[in-house]
N, C-alpha and C positions, 0 to 999 in steps of 0.2 A: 303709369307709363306703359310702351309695348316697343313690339320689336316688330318690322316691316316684314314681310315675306312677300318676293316674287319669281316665278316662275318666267322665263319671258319665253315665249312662242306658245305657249300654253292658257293665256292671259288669267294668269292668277295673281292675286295682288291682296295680301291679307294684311291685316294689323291684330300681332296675337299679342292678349294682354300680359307680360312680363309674371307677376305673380302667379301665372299658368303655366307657366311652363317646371318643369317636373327636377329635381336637383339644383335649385338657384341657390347659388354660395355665395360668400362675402369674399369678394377682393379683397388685397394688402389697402387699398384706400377706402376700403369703407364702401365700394360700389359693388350692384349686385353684379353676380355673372352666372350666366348659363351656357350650354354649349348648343352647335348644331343640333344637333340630334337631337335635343329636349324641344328646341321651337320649331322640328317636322312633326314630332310626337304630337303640341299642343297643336300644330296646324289639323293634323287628322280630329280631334274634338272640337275644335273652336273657330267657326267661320262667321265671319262678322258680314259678310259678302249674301246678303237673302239668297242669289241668283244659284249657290255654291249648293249641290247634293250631298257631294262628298270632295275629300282632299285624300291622298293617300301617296306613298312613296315605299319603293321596292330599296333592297341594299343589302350587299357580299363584301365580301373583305375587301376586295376592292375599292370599292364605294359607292354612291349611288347608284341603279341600275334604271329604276324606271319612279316618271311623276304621271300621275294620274290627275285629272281633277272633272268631276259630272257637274255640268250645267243643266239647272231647271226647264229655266224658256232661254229663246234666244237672247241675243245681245249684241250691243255695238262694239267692235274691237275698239281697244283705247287708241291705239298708234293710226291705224288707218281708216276708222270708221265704216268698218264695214261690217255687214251684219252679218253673225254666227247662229249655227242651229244651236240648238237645244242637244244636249248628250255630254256622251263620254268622250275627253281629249285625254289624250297620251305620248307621251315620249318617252322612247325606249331607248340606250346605250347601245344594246345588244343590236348591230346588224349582222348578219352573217350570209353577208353575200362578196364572193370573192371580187378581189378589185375594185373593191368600195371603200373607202375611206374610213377610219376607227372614228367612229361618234366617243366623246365625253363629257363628261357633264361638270361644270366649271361655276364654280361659284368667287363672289367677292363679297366684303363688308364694307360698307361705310358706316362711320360714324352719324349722329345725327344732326351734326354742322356739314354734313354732304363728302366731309376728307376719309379717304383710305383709312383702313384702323393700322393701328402698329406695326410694326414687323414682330417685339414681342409678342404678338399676341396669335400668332399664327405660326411661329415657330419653339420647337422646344429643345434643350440643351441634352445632348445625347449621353447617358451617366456613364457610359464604357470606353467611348472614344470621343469624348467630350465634343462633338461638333454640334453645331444647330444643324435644325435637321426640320424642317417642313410638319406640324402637328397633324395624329390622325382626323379624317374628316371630325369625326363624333363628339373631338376634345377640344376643337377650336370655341373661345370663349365669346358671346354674345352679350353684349351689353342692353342696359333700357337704352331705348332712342334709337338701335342701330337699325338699318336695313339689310339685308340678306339676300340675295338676290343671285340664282342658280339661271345658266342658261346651255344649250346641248350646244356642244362647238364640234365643226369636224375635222381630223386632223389628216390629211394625207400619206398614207406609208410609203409611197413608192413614187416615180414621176410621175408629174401629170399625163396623162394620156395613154402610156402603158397598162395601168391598170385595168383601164377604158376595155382596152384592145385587149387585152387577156381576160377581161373578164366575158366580154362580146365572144369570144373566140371557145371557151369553154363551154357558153349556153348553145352556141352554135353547135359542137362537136357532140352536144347530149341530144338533140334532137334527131 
């Protein structure tokens, strides 16, 4: 069996084979599991994709920071059909330009019948002040069959259009 991995704006789209990935445990039912962090691991060694140079993924306590992925030759985008150079694509978290929006990087699971995975399974029971509590990236559990799918969403901090105007207003003021 394997585990889906994709990247979406990035167009990476991997199938990593589950006995690859690095710490696979036995569930309470008998099912394997692994976590994030072991199928980016196996994504960096195992590209099933010819076209794929390399996979690679940046990450701070925070959590992801940057996906990386080098294409050989060009290719056709899956969603629009249009055709891409050959090279290096990336996406970074990290903007740092004022008045711009906090890029971050957002993932889901589905299971391999297409539904959401648990809410067990992504949240864990807090031992000091017993609440559920959201699991670190690294610890959330990957089953065979699932897909994983990470995409950069942006969040706005401020109204819309102020930030615009302040941010236009300061490159203004430096010049």
């Amino acid at each position: 069996m394997s585990v889906k991995l994709r990247i979406v704006g990035l167009y990476y789209n991997n199938e990593i084979d589950y006995q690859s990935l690095t710490k696979p445990l036995v569930g309470k039912d008998g099912q394997a599991i692994a976590s994030i962090k072991s199928l980016l691991d196996a994504a960096e060694t195992s590209n099933k994709d010819e076209n794929v140079e390399a996979f690679s993924y940046k990450r701070d306590a925070g959590g992801i920071q940057v996906f990386s992925v080098e294409f050989k030759r060009e290719f056709t985008a899956p969603v629009s059909g249009n055709i891409r150079s050959a090279g290096t694509y990336k996406m970074d978290d990290r903007l740092d330009a004022p008045g711009m929006p906090d890029l971050v990087w957002q993932y889901y699971i589905t299971e391999a019948d297409g539904k959401s995975v648990t809410f067990d399974r992504t949240r864990k029971q807090d031992p000091q002040q017993g609440e559920l509590k959201i699991k670190d990236f690294p610890d959330v559990e990957v089953l065979e069959g699932d897909s994983v799918i990470f995409r950069l969403v942006s969040i706005l901090n401020g109204p819309s259009g102020s930030n615009i105007e302040s941010a236009r207003a300061q490159r203004d003021c430096s010049k």
